[in-house]
Every structure is written in structure tokens, then in C-alpha cells.
N, CA, C and O atoms as a Tripos MOL2 file, in Angstrom:
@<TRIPOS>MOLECULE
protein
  224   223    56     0     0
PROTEIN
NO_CHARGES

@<TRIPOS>ATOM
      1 N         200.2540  -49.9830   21.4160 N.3       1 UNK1
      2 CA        200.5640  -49.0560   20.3410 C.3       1 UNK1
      3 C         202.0670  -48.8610   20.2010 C.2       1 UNK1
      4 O         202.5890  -48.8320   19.0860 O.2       1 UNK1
      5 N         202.7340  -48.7330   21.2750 N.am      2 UNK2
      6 CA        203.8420  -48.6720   21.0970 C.3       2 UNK2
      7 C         205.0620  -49.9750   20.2830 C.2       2 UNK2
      8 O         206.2610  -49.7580   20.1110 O.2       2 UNK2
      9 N         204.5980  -50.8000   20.0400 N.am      3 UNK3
     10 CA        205.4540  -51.7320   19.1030 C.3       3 UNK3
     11 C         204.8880  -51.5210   17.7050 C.2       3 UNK3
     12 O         205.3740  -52.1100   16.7390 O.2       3 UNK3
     13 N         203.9380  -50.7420   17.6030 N.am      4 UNK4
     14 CA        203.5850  -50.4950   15.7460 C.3       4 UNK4
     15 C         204.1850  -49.0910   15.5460 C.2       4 UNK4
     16 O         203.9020  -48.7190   14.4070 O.2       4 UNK4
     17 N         205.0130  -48.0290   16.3130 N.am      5 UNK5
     18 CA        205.4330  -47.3270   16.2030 C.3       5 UNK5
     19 C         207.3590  -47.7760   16.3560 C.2       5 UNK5
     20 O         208.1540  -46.9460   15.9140 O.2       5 UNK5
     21 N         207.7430  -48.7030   16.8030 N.am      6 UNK6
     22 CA        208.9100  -49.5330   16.7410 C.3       6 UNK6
     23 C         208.5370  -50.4280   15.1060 C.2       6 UNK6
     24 O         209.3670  -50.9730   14.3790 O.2       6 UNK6
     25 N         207.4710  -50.3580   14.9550 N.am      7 UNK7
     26 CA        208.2220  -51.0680   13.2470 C.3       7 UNK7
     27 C         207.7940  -49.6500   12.4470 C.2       7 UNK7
     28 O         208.4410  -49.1240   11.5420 O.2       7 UNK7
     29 N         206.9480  -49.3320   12.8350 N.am      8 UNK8
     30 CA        206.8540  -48.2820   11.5770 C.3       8 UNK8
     31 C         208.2220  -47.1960   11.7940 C.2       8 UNK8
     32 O         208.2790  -46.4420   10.8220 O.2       8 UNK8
     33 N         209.2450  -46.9440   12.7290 N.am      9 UNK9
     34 CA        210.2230  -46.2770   13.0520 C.3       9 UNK9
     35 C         211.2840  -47.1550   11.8960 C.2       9 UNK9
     36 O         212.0960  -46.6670   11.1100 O.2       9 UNK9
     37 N         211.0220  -48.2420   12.0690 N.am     10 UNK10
     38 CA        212.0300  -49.0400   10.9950 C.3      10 UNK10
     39 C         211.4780  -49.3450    9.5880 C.2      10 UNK10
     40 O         212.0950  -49.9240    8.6940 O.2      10 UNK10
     41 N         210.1370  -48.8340    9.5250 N.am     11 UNK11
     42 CA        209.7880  -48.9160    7.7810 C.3      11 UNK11
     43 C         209.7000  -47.7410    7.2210 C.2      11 UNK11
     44 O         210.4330  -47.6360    6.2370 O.2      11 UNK11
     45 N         208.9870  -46.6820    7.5120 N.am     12 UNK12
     46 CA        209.0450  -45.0450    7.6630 C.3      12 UNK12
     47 C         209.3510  -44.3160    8.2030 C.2      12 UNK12
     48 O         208.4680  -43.5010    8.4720 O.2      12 UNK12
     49 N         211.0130  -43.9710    8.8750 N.am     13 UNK13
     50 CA        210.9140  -43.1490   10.1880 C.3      13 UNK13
     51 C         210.2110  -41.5510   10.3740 C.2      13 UNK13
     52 O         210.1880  -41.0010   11.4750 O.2      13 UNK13
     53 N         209.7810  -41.0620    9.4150 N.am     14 UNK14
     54 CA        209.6240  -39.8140    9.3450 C.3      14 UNK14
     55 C         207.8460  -40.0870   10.1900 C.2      14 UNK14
     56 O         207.4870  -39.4140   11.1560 O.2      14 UNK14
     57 N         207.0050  -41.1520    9.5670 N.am     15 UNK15
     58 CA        205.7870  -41.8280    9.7390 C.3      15 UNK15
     59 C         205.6790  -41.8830   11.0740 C.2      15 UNK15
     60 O         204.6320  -41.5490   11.6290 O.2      15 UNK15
     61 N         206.8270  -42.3410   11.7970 N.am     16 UNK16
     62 CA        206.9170  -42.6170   13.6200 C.3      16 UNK16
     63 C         206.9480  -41.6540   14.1970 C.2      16 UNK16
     64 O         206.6160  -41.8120   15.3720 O.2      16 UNK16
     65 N         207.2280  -40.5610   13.9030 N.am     17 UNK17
     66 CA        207.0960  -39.2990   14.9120 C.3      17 UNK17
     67 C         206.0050  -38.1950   14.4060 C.2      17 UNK17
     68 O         206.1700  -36.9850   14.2550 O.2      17 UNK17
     69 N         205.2590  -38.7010   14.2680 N.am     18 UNK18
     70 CA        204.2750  -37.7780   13.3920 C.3      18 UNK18
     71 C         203.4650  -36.8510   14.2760 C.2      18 UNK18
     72 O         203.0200  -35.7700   13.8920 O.2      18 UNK18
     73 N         203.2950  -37.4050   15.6020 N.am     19 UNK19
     74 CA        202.5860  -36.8840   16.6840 C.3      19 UNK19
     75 C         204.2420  -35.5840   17.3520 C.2      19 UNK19
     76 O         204.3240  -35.1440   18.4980 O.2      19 UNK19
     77 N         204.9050  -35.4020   16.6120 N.am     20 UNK20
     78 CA        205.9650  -34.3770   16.6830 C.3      20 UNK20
     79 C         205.3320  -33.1630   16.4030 C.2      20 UNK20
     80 O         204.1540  -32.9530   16.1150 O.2      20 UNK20
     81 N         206.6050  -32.1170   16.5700 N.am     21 UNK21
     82 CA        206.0570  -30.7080   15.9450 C.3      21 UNK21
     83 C         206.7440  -31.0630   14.5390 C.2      21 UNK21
     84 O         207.4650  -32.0440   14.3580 O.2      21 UNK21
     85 N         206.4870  -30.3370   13.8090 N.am     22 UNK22
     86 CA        206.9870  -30.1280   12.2700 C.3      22 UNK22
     87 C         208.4450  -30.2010   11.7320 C.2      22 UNK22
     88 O         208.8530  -30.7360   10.7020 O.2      22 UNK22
     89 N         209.0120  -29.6340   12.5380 N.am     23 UNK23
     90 CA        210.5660  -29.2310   12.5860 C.3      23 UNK23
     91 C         211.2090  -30.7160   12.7920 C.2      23 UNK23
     92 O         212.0020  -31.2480   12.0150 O.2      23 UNK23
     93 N         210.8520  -31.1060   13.6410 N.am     24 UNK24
     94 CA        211.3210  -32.8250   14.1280 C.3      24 UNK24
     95 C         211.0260  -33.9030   13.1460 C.2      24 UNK24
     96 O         211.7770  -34.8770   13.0820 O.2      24 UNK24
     97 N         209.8820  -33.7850   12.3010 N.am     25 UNK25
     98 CA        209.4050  -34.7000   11.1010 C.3      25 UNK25
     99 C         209.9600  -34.4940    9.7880 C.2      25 UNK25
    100 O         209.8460  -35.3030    8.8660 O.2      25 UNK25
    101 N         210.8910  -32.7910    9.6910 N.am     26 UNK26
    102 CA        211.2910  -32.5600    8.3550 C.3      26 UNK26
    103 C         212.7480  -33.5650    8.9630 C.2      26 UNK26
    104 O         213.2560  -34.4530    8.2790 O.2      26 UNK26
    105 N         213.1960  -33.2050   10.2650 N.am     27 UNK27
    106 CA        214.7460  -33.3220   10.4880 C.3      27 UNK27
    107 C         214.8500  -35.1150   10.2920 C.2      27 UNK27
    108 O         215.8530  -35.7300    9.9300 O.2      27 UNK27
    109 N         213.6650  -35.6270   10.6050 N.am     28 UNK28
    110 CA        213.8740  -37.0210   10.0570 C.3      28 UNK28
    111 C         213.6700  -37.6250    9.4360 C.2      28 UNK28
    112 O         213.7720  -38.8470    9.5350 O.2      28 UNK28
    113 N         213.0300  -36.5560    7.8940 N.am     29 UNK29
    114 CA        212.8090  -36.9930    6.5760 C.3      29 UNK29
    115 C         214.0450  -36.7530    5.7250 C.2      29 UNK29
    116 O         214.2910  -37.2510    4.6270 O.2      29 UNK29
    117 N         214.8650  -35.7960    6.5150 N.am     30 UNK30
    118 CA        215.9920  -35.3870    5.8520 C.3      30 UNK30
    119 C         216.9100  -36.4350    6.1390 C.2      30 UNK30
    120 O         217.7070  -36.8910    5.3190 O.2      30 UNK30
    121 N         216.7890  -36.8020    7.2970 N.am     31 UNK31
    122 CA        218.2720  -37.8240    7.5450 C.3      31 UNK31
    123 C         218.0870  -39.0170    7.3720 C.2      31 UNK31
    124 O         218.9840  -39.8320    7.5860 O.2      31 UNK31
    125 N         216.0040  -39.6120    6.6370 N.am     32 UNK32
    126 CA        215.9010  -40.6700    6.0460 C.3      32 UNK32
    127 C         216.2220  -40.8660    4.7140 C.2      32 UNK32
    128 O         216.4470  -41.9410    4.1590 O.2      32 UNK32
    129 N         216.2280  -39.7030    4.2170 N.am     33 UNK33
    130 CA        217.1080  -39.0680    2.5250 C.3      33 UNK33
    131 C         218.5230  -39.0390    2.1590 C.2      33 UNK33
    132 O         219.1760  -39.0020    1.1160 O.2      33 UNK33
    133 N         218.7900  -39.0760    3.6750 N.am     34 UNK34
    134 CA        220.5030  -39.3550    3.5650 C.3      34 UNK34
    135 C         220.8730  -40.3930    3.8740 C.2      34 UNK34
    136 O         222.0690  -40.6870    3.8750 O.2      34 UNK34
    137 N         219.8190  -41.2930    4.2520 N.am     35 UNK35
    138 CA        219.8060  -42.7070    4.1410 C.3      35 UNK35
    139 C         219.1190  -43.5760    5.0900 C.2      35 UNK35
    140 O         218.8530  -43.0560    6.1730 O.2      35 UNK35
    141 N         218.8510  -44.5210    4.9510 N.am     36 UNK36
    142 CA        217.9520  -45.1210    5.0330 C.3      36 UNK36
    143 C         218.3480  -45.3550    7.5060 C.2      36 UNK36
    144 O         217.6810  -45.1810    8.5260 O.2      36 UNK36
    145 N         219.4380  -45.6980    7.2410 N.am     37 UNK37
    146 CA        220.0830  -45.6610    9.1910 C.3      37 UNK37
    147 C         219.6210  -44.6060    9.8780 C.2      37 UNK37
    148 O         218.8360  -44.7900   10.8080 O.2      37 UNK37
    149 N         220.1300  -43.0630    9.4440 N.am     38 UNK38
    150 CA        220.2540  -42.3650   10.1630 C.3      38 UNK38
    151 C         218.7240  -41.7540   10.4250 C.2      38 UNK38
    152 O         218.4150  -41.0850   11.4110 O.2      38 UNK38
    153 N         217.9430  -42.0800    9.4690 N.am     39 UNK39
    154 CA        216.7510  -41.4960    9.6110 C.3      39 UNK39
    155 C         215.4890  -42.8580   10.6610 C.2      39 UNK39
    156 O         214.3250  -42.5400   10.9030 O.2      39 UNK39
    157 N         216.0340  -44.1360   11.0680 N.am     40 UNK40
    158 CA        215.7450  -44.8060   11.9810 C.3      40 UNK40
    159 C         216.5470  -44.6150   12.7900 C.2      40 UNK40
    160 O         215.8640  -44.9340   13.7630 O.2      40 UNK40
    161 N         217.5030  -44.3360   13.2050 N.am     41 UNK41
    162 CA        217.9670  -43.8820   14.5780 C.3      41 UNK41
    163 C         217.7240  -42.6910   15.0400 C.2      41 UNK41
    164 O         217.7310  -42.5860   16.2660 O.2      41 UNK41
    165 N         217.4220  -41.3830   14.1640 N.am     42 UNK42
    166 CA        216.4700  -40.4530   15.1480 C.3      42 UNK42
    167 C         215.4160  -40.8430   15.5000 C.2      42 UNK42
    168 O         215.0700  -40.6060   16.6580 O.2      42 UNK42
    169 N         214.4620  -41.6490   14.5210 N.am     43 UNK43
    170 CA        213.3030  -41.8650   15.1190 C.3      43 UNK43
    171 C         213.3530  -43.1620   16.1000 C.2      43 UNK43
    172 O         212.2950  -43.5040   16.6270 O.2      43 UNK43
    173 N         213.8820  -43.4890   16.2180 N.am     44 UNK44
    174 CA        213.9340  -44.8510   17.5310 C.3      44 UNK44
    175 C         214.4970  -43.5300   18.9930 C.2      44 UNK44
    176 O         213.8990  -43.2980   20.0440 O.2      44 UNK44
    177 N         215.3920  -43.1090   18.6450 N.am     45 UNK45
    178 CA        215.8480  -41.8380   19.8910 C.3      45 UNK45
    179 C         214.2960  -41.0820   20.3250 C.2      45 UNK45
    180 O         213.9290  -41.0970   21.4990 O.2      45 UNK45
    181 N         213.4500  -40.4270   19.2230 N.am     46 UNK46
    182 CA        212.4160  -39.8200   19.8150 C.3      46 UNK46
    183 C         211.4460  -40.5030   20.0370 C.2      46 UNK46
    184 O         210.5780  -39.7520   20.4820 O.2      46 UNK46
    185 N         211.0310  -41.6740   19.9730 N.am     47 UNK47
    186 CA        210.7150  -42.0340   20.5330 C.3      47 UNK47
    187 C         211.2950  -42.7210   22.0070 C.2      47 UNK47
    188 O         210.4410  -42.5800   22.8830 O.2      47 UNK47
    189 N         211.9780  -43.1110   22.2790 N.am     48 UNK48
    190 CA        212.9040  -43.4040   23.4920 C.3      48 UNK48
    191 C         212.5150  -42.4050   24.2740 C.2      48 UNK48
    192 O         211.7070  -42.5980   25.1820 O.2      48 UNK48
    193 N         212.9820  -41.3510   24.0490 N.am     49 UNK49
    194 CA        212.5670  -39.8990   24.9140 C.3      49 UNK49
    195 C         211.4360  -39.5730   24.6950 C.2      49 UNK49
    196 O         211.3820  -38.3440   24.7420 O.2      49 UNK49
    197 N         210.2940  -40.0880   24.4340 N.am     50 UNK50
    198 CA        209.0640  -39.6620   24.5530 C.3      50 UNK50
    199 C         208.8050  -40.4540   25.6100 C.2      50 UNK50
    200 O         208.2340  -40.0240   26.6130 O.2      50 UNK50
    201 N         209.2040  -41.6820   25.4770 N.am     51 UNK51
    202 CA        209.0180  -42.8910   26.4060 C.3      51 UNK51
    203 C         209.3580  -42.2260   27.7410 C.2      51 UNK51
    204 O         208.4690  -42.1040   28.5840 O.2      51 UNK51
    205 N         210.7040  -41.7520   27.9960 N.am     52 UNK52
    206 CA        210.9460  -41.5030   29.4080 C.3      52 UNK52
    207 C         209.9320  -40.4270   30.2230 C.2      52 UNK52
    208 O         209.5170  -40.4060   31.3820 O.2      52 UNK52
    209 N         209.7140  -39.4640   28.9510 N.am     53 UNK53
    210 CA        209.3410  -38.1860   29.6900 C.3      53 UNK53
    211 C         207.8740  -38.9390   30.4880 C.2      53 UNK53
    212 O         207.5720  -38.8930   31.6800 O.2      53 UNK53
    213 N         207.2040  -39.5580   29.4400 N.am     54 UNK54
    214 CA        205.9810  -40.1200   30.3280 C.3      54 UNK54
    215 C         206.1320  -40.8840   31.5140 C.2      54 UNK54
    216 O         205.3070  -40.7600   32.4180 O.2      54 UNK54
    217 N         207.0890  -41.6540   31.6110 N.am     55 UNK55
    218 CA        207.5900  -42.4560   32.7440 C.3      55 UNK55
    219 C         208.0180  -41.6250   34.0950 C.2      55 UNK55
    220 O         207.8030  -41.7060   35.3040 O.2      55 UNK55
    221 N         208.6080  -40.9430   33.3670 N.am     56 UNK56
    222 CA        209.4490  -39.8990   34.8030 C.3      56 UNK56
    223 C         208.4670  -39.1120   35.0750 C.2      56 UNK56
    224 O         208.5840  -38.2620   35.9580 O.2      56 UNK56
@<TRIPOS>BOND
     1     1     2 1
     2     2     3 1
     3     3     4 2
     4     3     5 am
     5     5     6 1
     6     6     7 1
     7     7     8 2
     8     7     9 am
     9     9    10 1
    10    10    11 1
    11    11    12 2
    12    11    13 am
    13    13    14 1
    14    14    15 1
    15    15    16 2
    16    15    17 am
    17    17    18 1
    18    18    19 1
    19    19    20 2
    20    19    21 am
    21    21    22 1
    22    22    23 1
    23    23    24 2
    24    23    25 am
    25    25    26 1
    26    26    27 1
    27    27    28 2
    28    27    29 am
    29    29    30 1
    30    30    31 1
    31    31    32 2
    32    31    33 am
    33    33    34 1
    34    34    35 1
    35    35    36 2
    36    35    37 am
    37    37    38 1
    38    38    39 1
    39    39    40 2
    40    39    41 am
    41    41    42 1
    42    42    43 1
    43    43    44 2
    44    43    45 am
    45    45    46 1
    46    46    47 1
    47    47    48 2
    48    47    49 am
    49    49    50 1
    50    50    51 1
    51    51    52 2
    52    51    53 am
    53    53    54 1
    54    54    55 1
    55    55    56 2
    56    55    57 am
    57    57    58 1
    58    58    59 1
    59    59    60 2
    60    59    61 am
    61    61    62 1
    62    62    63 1
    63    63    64 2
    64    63    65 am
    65    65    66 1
    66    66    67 1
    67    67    68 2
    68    67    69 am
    69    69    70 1
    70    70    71 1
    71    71    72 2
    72    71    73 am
    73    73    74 1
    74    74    75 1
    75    75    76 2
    76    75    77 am
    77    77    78 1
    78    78    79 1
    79    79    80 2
    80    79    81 am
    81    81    82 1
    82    82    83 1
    83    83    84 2
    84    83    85 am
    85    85    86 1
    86    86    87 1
    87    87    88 2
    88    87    89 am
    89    89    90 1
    90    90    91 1
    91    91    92 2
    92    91    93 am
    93    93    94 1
    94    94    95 1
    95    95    96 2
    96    95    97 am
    97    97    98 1
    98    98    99 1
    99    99   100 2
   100    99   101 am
   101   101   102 1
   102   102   103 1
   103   103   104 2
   104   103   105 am
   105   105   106 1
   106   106   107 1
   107   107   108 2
   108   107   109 am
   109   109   110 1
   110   110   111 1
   111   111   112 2
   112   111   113 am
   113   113   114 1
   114   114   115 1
   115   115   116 2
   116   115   117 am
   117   117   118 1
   118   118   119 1
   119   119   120 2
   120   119   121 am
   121   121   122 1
   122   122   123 1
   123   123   124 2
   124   123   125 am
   125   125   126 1
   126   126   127 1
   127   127   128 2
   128   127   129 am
   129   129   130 1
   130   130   131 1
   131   131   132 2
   132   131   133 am
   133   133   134 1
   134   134   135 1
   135   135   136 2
   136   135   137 am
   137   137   138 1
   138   138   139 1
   139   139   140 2
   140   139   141 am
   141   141   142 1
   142   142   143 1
   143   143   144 2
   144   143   145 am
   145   145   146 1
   146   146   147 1
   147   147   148 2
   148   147   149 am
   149   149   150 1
   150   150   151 1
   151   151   152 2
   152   151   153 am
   153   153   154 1
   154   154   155 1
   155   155   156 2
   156   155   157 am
   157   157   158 1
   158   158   159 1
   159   159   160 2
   160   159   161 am
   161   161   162 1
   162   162   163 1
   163   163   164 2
   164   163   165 am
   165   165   166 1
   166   166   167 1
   167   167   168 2
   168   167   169 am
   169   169   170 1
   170   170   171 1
   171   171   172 2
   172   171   173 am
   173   173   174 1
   174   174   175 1
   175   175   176 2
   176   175   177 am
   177   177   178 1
   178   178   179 1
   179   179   180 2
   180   179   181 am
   181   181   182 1
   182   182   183 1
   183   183   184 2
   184   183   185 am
   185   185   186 1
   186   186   187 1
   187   187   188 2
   188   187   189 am
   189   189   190 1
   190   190   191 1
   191   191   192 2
   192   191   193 am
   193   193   194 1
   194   194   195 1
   195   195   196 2
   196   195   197 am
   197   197   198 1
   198   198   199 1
   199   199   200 2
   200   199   201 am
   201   201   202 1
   202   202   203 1
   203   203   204 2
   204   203   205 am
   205   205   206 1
   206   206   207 1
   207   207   208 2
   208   207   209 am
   209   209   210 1
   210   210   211 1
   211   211   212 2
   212   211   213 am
   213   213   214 1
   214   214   215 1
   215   215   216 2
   216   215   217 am
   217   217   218 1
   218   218   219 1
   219   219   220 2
   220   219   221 am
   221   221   222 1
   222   222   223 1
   223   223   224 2
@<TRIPOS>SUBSTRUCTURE
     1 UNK1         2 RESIDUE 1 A UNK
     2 UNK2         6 RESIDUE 1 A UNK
     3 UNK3        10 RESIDUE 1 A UNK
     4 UNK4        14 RESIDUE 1 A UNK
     5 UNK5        18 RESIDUE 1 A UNK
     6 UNK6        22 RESIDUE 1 A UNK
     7 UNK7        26 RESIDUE 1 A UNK
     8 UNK8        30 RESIDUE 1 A UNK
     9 UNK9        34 RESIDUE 1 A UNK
    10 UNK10       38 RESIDUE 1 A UNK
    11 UNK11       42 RESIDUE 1 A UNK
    12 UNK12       46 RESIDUE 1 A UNK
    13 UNK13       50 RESIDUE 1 A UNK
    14 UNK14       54 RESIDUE 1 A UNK
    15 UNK15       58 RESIDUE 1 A UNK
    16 UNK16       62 RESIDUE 1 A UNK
    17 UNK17       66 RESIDUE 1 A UNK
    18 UNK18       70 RESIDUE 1 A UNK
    19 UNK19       74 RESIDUE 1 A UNK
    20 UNK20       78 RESIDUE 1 A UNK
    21 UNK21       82 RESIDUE 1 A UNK
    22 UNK22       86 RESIDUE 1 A UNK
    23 UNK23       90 RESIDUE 1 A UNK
    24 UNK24       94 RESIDUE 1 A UNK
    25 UNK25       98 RESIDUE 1 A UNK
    26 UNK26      102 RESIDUE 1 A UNK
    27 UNK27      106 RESIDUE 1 A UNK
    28 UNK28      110 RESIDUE 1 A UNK
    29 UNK29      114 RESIDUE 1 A UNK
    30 UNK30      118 RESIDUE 1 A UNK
    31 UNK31      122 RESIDUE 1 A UNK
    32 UNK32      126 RESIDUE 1 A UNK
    33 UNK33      130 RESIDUE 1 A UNK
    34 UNK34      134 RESIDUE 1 A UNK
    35 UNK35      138 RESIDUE 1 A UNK
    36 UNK36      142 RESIDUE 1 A UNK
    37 UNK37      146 RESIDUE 1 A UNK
    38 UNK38      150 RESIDUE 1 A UNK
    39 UNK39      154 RESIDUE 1 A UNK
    40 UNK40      158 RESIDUE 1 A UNK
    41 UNK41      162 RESIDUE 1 A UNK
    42 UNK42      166 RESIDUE 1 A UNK
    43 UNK43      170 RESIDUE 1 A UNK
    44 UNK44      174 RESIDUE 1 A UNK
    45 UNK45      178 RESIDUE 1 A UNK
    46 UNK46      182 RESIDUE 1 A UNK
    47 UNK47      186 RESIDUE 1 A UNK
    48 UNK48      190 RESIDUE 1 A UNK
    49 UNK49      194 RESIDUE 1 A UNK
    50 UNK50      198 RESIDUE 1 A UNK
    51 UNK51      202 RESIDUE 1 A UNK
    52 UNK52      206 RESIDUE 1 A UNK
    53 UNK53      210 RESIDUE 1 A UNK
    54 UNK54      214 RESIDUE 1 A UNK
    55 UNK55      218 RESIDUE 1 A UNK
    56 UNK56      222 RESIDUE 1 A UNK
């Protein structure tokens, strides 16, 4: 599952964190509105850190 959430982070990022709270899905619909980068690099980050917390 985790590599269909690495493309969907790069086709929809707001779509990739959906299993978020609310607040986290507006903040990366907003910064996919401000363009198309910044709103895949939060969502590649939360996921990253979702990744660790389960690991650690």
C-alpha cells in the first residue's frame, strides 16, 4: 500500500493524507493551490513521518 500512496502523494497530495485529521488535509490542499510542489512535499513529509512513527 505504501507505493500507491507515493504516487497518489504526487498526483493528489491532499488525496495522500486522507487517513489525517482535517486540519492537515486543508493545510495540504492549500499549499497544493499554491502550487502544484509545495503541496507534494508536505504530503511526501507526512507521510515520511507516519512511516517512522510506526517503525520506531
Amino acid at each position: 500500500m505504501d507505493i500507491r500512496r507515493w504516487i497518489l502523494a504526487f498526483l493528489l497530495p491532499p488525496a495522500a493524507v486522507m487517513n489525517k485529521e482535517a486540519g492537515t488535509i486543508m493545510l495540504t490542499g492549500l499549499l497544493t493551490l499554491l502550487g502544484w510542489a509545495p503541496g507534494v512535499v508536505a504530503a511526501l513529509f507526512m507521510i515520511i513521518q507516519e512511516k517512522r512513527k510506526t517503525v520506531a
